[in-house]
Predicted model as a PDB file, atoms N, CA, C, CB and O in Angstrom, pLDDT in the B-factor column:
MODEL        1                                                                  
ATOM      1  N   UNK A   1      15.056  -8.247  11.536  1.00 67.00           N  
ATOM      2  CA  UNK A   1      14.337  -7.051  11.134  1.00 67.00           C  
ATOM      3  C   UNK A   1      14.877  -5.881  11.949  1.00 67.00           C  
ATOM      4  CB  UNK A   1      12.794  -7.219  11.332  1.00 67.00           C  
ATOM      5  O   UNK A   1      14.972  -5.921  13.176  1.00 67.00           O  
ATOM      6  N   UNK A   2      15.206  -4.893  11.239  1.00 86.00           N  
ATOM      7  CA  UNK A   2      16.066  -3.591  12.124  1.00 86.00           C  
ATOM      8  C   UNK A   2      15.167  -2.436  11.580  1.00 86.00           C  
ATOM      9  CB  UNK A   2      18.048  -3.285  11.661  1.00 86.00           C  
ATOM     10  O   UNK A   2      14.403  -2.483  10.616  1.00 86.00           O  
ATOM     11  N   UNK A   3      15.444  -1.340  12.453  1.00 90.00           N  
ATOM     12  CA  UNK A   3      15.020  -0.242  12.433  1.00 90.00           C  
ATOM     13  C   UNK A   3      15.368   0.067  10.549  1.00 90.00           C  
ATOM     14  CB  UNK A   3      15.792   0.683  13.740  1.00 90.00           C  
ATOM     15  O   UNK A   3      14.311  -0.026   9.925  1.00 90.00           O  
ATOM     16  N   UNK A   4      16.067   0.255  10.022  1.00 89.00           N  
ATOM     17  CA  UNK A   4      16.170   0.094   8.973  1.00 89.00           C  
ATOM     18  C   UNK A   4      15.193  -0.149   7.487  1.00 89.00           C  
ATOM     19  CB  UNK A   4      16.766  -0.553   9.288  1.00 89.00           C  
ATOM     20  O   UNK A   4      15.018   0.594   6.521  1.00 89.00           O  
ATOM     21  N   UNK A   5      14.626  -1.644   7.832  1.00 88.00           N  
ATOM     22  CA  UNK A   5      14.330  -2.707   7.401  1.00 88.00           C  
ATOM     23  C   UNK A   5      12.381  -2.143   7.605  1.00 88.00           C  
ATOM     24  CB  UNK A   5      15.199  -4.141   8.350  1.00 88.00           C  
ATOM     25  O   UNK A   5      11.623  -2.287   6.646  1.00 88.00           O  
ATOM     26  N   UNK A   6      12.012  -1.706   8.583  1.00 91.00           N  
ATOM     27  CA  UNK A   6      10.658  -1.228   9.020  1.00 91.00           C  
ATOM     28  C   UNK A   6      10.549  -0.191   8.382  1.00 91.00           C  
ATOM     29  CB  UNK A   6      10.391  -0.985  10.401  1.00 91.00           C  
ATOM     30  O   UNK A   6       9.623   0.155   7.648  1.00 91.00           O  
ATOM     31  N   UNK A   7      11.821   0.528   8.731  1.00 93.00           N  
ATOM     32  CA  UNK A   7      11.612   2.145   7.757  1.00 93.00           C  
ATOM     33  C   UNK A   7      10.878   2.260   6.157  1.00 93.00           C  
ATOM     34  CB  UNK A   7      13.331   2.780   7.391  1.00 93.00           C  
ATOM     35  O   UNK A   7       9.881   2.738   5.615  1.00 93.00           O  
ATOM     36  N   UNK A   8      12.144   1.452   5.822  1.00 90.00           N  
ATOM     37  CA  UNK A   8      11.983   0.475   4.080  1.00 90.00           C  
ATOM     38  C   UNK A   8      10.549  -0.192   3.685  1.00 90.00           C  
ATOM     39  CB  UNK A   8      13.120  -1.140   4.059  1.00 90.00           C  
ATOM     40  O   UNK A   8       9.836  -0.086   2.687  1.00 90.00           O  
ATOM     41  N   UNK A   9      10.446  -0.849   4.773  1.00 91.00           N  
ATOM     42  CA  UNK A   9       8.838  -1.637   4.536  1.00 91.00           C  
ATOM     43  C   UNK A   9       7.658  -0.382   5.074  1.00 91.00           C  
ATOM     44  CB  UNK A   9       8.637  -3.432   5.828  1.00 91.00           C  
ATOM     45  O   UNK A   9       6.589  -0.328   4.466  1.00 91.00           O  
ATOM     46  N   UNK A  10       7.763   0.011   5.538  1.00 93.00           N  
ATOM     47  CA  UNK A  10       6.491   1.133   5.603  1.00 93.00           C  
ATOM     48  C   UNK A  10       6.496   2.017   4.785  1.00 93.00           C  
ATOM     49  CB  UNK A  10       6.334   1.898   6.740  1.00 93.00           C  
ATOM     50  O   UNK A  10       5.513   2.758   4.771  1.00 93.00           O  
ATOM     51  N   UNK A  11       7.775   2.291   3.664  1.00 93.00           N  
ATOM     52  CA  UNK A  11       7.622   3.433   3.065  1.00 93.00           C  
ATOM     53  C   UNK A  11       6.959   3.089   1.856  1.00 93.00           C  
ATOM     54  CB  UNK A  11       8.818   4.145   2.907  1.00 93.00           C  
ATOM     55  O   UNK A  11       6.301   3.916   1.224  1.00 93.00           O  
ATOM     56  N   UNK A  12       7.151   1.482   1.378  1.00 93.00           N  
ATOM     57  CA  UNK A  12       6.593   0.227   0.523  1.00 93.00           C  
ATOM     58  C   UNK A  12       5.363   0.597   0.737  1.00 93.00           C  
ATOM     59  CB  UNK A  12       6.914  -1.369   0.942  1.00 93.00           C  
ATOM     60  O   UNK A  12       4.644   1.136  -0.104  1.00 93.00           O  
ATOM     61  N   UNK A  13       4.995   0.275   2.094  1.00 95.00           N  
ATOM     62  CA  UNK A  13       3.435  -0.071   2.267  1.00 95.00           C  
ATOM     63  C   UNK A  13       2.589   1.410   2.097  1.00 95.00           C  
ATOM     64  CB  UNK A  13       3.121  -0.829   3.973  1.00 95.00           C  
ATOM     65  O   UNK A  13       1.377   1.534   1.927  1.00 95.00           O  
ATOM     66  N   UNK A  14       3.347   2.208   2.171  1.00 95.00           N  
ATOM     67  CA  UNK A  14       2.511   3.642   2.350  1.00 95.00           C  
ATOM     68  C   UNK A  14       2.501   3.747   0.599  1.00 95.00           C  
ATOM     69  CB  UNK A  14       3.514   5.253   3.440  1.00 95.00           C  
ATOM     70  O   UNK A  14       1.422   3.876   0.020  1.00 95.00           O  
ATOM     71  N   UNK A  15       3.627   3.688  -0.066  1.00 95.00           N  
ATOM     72  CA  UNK A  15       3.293   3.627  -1.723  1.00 95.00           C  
ATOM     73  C   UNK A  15       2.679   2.747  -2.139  1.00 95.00           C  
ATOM     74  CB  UNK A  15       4.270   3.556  -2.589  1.00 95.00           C  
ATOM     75  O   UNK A  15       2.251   3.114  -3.234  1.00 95.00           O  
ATOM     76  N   UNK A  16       2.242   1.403  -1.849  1.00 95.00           N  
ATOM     77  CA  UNK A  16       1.289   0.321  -2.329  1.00 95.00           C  
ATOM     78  C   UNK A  16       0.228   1.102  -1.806  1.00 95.00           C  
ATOM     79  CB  UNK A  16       1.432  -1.304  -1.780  1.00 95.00           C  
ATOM     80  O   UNK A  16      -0.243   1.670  -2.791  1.00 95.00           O  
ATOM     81  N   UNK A  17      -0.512   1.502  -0.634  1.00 96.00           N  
ATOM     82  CA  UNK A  17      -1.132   1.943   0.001  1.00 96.00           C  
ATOM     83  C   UNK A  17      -1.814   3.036  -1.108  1.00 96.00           C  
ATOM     84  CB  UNK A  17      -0.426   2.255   1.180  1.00 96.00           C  
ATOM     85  O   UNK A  17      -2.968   2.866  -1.502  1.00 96.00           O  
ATOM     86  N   UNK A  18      -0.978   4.176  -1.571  1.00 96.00           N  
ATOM     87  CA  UNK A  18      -1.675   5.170  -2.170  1.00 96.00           C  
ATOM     88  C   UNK A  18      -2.098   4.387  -3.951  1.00 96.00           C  
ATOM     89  CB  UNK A  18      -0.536   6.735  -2.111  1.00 96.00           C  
ATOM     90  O   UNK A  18      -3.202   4.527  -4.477  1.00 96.00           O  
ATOM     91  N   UNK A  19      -1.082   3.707  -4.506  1.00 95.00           N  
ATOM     92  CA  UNK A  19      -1.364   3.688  -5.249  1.00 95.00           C  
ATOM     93  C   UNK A  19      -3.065   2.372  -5.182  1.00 95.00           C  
ATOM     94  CB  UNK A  19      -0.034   3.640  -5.904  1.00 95.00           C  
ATOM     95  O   UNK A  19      -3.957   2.980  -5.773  1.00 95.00           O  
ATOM     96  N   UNK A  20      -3.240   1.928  -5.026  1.00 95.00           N  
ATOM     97  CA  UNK A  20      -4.448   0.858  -4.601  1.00 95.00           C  
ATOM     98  C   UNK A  20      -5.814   2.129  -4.303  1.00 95.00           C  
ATOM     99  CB  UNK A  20      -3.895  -0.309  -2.774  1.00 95.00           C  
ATOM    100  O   UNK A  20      -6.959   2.113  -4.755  1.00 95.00           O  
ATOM    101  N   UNK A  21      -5.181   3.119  -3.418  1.00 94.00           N  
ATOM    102  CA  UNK A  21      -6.315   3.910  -3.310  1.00 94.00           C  
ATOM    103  C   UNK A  21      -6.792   5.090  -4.813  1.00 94.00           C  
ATOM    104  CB  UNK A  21      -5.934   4.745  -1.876  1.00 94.00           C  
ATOM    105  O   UNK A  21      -7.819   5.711  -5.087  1.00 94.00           O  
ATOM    106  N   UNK A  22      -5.514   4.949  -5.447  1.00 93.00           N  
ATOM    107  CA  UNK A  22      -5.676   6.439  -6.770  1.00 93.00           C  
ATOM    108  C   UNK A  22      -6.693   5.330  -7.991  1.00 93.00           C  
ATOM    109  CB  UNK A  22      -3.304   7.216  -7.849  1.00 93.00           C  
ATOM    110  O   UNK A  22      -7.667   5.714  -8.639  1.00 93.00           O  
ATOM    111  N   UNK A  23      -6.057   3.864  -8.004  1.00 91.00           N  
ATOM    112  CA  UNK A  23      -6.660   2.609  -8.610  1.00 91.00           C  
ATOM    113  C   UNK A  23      -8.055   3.058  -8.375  1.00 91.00           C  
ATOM    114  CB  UNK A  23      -6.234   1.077  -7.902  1.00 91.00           C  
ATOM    115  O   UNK A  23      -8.807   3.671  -9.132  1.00 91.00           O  
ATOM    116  N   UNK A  24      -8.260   2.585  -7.054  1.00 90.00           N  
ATOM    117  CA  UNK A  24      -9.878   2.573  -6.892  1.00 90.00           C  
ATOM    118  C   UNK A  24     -10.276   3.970  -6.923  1.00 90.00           C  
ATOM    119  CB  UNK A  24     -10.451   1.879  -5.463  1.00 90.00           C  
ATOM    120  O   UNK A  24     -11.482   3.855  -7.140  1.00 90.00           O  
ATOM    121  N   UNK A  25     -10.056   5.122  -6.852  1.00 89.00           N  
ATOM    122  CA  UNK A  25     -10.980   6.781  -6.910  1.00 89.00           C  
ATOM    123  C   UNK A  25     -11.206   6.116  -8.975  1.00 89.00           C  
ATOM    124  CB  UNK A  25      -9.362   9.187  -6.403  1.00 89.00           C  
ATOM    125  O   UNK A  25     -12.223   5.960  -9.652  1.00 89.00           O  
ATOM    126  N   UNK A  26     -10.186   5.976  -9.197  1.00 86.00           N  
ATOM    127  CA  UNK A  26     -10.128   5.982 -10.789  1.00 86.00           C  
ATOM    128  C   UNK A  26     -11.086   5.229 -11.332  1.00 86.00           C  
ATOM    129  CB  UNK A  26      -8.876   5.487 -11.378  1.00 86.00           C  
ATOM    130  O   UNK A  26     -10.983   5.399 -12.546  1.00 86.00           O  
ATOM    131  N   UNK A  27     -11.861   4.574 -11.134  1.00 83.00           N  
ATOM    132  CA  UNK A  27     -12.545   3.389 -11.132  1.00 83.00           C  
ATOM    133  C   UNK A  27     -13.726   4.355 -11.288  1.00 83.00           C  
ATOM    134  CB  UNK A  27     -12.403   2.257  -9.846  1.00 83.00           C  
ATOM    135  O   UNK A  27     -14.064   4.695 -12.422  1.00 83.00           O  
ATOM    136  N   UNK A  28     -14.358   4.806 -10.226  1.00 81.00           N  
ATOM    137  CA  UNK A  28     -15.406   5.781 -10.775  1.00 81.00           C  
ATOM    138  C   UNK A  28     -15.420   6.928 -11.440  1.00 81.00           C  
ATOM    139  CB  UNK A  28     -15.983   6.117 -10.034  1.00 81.00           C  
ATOM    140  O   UNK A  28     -14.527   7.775 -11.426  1.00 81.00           O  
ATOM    141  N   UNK A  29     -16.721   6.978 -12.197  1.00 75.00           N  
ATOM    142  CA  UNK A  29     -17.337   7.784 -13.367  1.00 75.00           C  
ATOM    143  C   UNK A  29     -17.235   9.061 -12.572  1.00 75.00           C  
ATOM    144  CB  UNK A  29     -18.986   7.336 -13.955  1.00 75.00           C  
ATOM    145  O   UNK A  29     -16.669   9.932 -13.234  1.00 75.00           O  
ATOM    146  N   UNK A  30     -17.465   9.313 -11.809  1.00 78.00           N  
ATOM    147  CA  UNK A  30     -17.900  10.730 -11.095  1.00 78.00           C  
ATOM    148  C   UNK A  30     -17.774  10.727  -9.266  1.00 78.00           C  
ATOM    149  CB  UNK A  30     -19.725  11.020 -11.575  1.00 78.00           C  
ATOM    150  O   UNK A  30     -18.375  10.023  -8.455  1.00 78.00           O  
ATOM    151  N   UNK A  31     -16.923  11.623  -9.087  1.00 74.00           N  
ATOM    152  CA  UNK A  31     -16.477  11.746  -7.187  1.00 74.00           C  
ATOM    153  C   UNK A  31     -17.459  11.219  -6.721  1.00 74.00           C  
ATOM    154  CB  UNK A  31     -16.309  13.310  -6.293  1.00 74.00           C  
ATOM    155  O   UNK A  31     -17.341  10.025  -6.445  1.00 74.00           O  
ATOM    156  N   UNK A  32     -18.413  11.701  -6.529  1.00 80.00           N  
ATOM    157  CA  UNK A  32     -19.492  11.713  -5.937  1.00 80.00           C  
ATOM    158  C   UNK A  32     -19.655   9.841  -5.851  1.00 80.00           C  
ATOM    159  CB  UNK A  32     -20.664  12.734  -6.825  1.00 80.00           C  
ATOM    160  O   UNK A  32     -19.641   9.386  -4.708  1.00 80.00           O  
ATOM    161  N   UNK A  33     -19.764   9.077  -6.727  1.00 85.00           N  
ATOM    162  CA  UNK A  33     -19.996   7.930  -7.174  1.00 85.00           C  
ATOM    163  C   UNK A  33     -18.947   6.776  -5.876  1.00 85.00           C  
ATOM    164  CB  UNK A  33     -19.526   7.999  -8.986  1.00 85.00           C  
ATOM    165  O   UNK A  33     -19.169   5.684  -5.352  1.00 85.00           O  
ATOM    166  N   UNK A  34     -17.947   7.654  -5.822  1.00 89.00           N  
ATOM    167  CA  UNK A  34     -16.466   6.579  -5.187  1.00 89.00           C  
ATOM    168  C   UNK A  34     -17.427   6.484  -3.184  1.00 89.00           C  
ATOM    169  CB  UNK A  34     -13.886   8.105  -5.225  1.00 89.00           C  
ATOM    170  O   UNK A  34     -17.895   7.170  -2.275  1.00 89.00           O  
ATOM    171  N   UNK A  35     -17.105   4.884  -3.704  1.00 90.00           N  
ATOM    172  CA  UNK A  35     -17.733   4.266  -2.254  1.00 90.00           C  
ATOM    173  C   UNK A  35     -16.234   4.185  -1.586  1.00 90.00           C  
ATOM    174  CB  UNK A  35     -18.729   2.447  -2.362  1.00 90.00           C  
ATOM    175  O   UNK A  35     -15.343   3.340  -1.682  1.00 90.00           O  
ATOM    176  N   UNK A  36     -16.333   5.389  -0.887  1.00 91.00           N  
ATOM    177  CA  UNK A  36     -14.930   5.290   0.286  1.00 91.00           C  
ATOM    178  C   UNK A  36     -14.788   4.513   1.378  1.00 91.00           C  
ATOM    179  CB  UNK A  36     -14.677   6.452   0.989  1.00 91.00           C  
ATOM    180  O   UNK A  36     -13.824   4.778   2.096  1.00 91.00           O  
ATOM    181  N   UNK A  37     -15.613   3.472   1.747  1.00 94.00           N  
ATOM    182  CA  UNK A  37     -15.161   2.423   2.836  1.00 94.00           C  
ATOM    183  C   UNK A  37     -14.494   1.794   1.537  1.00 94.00           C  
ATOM    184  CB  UNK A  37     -16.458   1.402   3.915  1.00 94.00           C  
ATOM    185  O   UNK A  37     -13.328   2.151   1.366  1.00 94.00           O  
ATOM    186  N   UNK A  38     -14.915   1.095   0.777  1.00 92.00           N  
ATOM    187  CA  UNK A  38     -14.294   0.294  -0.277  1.00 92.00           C  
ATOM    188  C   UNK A  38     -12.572   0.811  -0.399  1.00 92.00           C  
ATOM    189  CB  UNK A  38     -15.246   0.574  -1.800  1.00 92.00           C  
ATOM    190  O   UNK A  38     -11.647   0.030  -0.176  1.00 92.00           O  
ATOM    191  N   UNK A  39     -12.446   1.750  -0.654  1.00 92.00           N  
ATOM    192  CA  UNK A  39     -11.048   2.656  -1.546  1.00 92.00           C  
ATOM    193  C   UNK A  39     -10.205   2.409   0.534  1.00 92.00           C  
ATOM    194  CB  UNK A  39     -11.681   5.436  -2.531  1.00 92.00           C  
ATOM    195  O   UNK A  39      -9.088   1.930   0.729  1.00 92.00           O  
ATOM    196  N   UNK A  40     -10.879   2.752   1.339  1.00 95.00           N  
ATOM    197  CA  UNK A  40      -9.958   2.663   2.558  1.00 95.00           C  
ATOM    198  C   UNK A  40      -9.760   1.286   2.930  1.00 95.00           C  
ATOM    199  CB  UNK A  40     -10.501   3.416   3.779  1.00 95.00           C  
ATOM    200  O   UNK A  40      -8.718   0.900   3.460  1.00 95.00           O  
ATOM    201  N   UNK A  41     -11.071   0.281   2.572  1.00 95.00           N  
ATOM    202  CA  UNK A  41     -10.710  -1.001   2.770  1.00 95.00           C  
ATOM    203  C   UNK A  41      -9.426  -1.674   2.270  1.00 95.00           C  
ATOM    204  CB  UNK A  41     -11.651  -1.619   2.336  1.00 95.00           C  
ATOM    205  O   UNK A  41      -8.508  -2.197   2.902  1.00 95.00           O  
ATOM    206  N   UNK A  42      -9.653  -1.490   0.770  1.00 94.00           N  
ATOM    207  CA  UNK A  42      -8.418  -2.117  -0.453  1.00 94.00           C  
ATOM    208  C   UNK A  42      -7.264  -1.686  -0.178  1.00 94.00           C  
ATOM    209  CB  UNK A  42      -8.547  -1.685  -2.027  1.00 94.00           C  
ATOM    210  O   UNK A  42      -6.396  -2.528  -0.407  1.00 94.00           O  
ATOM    211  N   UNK A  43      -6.558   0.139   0.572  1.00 96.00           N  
ATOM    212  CA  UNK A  43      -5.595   0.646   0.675  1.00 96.00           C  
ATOM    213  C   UNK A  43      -4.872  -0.184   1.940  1.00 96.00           C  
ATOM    214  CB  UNK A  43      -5.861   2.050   0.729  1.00 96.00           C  
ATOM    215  O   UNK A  43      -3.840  -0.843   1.814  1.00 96.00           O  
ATOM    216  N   UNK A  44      -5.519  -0.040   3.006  1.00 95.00           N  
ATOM    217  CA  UNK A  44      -5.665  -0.953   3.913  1.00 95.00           C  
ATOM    218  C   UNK A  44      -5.067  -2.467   4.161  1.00 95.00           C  
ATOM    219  CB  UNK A  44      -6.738  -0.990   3.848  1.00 95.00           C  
ATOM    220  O   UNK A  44      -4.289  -2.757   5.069  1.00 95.00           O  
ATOM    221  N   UNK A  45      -5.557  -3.323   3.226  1.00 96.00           N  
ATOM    222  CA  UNK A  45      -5.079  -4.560   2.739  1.00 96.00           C  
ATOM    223  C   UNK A  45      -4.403  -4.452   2.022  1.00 96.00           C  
ATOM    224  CB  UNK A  45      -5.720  -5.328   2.333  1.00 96.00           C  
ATOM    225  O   UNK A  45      -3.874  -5.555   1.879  1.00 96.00           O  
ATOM    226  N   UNK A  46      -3.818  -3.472   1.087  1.00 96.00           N  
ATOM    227  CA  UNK A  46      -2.832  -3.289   0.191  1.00 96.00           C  
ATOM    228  C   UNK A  46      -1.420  -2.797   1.375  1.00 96.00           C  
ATOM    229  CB  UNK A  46      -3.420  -2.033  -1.091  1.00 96.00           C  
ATOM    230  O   UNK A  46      -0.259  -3.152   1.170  1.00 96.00           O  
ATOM    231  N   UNK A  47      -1.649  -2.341   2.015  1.00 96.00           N  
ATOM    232  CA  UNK A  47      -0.708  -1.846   2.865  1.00 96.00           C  
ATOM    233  C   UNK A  47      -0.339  -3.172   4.029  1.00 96.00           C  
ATOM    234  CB  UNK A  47      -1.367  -0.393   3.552  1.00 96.00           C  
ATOM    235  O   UNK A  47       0.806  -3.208   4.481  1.00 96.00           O  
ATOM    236  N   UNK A  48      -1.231  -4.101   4.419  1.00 95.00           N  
ATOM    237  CA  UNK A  48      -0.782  -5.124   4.970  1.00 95.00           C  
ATOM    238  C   UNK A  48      -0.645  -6.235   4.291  1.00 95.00           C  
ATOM    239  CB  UNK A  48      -1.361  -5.325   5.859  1.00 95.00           C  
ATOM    240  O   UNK A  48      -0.743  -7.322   4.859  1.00 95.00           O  
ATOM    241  N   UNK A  49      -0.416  -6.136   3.071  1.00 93.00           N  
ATOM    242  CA  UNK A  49      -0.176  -7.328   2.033  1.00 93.00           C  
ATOM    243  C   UNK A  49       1.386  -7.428   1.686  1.00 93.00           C  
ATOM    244  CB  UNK A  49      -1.065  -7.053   0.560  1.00 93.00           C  
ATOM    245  O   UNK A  49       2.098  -8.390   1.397  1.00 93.00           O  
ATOM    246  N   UNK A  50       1.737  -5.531   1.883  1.00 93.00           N  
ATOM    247  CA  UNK A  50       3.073  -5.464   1.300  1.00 93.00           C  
ATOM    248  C   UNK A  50       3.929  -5.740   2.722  1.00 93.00           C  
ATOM    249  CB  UNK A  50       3.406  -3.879   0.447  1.00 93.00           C  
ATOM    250  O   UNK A  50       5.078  -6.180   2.665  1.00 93.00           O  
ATOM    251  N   UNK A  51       3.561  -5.574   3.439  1.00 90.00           N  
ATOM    252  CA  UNK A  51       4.426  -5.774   4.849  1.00 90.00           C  
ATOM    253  C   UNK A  51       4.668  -7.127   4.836  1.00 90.00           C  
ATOM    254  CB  UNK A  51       3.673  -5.361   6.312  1.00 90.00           C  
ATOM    255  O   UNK A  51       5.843  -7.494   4.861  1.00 90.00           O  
ATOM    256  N   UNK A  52       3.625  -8.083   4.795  1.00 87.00           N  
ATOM    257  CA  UNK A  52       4.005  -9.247   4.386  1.00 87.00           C  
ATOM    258  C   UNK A  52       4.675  -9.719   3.591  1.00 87.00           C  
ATOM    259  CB  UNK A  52       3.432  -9.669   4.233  1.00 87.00           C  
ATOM    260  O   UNK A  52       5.319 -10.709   3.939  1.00 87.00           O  
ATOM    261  N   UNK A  53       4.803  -9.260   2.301  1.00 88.00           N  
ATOM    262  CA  UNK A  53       5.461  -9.472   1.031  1.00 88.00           C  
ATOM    263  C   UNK A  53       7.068  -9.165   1.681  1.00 88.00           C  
ATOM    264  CB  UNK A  53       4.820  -8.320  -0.359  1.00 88.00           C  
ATOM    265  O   UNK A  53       8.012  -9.928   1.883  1.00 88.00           O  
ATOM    266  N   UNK A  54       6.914  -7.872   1.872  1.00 86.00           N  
ATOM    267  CA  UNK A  54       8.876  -7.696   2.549  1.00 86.00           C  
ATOM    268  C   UNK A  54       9.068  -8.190   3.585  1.00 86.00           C  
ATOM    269  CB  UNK A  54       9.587  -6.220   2.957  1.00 86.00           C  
ATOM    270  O   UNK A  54       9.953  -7.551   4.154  1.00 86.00           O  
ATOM    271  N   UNK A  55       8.499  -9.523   4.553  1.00 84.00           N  
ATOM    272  CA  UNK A  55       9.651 -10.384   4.724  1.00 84.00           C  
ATOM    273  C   UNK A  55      10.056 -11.099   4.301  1.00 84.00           C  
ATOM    274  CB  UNK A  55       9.803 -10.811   5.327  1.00 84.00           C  
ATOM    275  O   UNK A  55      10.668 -11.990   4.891  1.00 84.00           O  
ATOM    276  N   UNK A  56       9.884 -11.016   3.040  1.00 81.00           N  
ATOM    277  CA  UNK A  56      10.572 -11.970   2.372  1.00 81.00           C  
ATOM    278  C   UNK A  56      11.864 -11.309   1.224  1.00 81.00           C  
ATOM    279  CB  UNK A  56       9.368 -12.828   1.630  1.00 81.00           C  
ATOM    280  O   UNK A  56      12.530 -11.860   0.347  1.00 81.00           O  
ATOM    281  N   UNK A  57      11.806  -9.741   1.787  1.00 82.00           N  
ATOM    282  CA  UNK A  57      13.022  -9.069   1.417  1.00 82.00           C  
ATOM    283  C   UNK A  57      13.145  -8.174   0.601  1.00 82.00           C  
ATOM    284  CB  UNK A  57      13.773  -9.724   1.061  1.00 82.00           C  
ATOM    285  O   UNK A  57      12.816  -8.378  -0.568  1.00 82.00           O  
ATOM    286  N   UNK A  58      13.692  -6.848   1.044  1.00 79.00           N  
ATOM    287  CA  UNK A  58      13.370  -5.822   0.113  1.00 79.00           C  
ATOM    288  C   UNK A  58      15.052  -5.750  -0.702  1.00 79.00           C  
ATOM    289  CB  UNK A  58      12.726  -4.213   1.043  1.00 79.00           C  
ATOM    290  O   UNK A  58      16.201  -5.934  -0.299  1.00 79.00           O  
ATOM    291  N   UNK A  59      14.484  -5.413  -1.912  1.00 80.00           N  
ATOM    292  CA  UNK A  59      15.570  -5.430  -2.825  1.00 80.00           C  
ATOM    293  C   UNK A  59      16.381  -4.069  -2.568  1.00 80.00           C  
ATOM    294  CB  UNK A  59      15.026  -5.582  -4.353  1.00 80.00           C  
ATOM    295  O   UNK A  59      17.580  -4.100  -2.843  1.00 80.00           O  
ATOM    296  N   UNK A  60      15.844  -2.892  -2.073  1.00 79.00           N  
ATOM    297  CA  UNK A  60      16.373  -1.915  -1.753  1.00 79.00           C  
ATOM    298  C   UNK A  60      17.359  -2.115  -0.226  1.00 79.00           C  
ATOM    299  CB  UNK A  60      15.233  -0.964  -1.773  1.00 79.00           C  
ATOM    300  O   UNK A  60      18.145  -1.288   0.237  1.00 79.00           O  
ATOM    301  N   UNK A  61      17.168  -2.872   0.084  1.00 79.00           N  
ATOM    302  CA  UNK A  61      18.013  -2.824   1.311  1.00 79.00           C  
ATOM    303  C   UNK A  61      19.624  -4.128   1.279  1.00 79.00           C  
ATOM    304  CB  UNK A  61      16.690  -3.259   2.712  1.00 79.00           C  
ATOM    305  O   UNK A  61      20.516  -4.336   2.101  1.00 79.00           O  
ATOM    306  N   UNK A  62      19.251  -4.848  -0.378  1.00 72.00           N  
ATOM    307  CA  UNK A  62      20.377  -6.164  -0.382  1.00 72.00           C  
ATOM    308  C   UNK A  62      21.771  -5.251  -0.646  1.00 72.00           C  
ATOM    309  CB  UNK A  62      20.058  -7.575  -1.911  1.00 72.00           C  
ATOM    310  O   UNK A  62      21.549  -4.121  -1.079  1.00 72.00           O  
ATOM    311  N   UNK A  63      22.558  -5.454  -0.527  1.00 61.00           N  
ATOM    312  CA  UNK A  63      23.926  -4.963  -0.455  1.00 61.00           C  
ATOM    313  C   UNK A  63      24.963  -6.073  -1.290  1.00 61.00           C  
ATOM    314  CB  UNK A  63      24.336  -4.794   1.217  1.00 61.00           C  
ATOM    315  O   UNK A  63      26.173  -5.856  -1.357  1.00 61.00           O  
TER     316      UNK A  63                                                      
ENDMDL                                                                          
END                                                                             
């Protein structure tokens, strides 16, 4: 794992990250309605799901 390779995987996890959170705002009928521990929980685990997922290798970095 290289400086590289972290760069690549956090930039993953920060786009899994938002998209998991736009998922869940979308989900409710009305702002007001969106339970935000929930939407920070899921982004959260979405963001340490994908870190996991790329060690097992990001396609952007095979040569």
């Amino acid at each position: 794992m290289t400086k590289k390779w972290f760069k690549a995987a956090l930039i993953r996890a920060i786009k899994t990250m938002a998209q998991s959170a736009i998922a869940m705002i979308g989900t409710a009928v009305v702002l007001d309605e969106v339970n935000w521990v929930n939407v920070v929980s899921a982004s959260i685990l979405a963001g340490v799901l994908s870190l996991l997922t790329s060690t097992a290798g990001l396609p952007e970095l095979e040569e």
